[in-house]
C-alpha positions as CSV (number, residue, x, y, z in Angstrom):
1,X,41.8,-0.6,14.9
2,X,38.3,-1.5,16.1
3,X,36.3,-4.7,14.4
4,X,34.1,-4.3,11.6
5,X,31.0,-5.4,13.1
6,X,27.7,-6.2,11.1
7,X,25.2,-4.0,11.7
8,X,22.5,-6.3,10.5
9,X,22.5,-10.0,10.0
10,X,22.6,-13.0,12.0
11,X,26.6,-11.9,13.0
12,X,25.2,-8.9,14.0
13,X,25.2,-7.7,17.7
14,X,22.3,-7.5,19.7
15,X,21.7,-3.4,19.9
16,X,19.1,-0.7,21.2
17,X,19.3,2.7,20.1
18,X,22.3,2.0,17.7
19,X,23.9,1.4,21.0
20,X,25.4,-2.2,21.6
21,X,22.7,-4.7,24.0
22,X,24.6,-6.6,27.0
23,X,22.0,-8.4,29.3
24,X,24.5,-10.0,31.6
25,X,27.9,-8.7,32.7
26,X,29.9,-11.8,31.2
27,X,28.1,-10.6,27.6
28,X,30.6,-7.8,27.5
29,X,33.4,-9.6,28.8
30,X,33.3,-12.2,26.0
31,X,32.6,-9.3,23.8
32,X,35.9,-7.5,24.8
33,X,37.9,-10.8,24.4
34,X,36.7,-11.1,21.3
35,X,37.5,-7.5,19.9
36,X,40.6,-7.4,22.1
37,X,42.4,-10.4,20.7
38,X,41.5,-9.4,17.1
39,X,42.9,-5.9,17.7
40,X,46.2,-7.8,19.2
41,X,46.6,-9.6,15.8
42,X,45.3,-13.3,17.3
43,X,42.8,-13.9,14.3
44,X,41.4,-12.0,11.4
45,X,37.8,-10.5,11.5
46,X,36.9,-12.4,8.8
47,X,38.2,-15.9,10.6
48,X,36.0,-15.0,13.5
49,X,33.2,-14.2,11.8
50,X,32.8,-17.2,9.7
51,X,33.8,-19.1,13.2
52,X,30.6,-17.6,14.2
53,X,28.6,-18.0,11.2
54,X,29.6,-21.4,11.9
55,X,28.1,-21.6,15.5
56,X,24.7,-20.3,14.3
57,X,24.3,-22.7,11.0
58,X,25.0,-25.3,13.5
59,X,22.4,-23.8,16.1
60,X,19.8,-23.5,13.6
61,X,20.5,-27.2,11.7
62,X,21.5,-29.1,14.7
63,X,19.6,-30.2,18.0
64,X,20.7,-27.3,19.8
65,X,18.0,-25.6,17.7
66,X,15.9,-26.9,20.7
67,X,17.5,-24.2,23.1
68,X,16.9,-20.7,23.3
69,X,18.6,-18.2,21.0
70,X,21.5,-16.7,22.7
71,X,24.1,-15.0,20.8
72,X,26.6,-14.3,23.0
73,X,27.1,-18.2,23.6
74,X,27.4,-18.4,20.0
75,X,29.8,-15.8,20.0
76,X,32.2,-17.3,22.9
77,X,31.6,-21.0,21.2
78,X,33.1,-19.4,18.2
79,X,36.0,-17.5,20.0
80,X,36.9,-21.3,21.7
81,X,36.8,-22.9,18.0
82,X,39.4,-20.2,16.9
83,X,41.9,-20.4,19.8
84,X,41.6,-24.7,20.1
85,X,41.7,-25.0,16.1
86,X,45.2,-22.2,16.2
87,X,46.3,-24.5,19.4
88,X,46.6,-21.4,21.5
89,X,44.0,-23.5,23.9
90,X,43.1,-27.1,24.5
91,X,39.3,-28.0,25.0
92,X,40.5,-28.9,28.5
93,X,41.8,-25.6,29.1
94,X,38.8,-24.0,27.8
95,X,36.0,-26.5,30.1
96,X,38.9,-25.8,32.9
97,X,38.4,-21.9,32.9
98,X,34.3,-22.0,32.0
99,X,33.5,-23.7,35.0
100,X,36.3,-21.1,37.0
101,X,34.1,-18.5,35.5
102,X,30.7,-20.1,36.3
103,X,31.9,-20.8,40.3
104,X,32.1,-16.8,41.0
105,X,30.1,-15.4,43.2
106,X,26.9,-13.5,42.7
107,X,28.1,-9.7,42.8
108,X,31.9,-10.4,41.5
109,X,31.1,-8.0,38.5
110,X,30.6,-4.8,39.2
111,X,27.8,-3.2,37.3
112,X,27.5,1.3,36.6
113,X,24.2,1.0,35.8
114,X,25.1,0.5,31.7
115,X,23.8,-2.3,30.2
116,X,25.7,-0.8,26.6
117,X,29.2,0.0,26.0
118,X,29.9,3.4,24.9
């Protein structure tokens, strides 16, 4: 079972060449969470996707509409709203394990030289 992504739209991932666009290392982690929850049964796609369709109404109405477009931190704010609002997470946990995340070294990920997942 793989998700049923949208190949256009705002929900859509960022691609090039059909292939799927990851600027940063932690774009494709948060990606693979995503897809590797929903393939473990944790949410529907169609939970997540309104989850994010959610985040980006909010983005575009809201005063966040003052920052830069970036979807992948649309798409983890909208993976957080699904796991706090089943109660698999707290916000705490969630603020807890961002800032973990943020306090890694430079280099921690290890890059091939993709930018794309195959």
């Amino acid at each position: 079972m793989s998700a049923p992504l949208d190949i256009e739209g705002p929900t859509a991932p960022p691609r090039t060449n059909g292939e799927l666009l990851f600027s940063e290392p932690w774009e494709s982690r948060a990606f693979g969470m995503v897809v590797s929850l929903y393939e473990a049964g944790r949410f529907t796609w169609p939970e997540f996707r309104t989850a994010l369709v959610t985040r980006i109404q909010a983005w575009e109405t809201g005063p966040a509409r003052d920052e830069p477009w970036h979807y992948y931190r649309l798409w983890l704010a909208a993976l957080e709203d699904l796991l706090v609002g089943q109660g698999a997470v707290s916000t705490d946990e969630v603020t807890a394990r961002t800032r973990d995340l943020a306090q890694r070294p430079p280099g921690h990920d290890h890059r091939d030289g993709h930018d794309h997942m195959h």
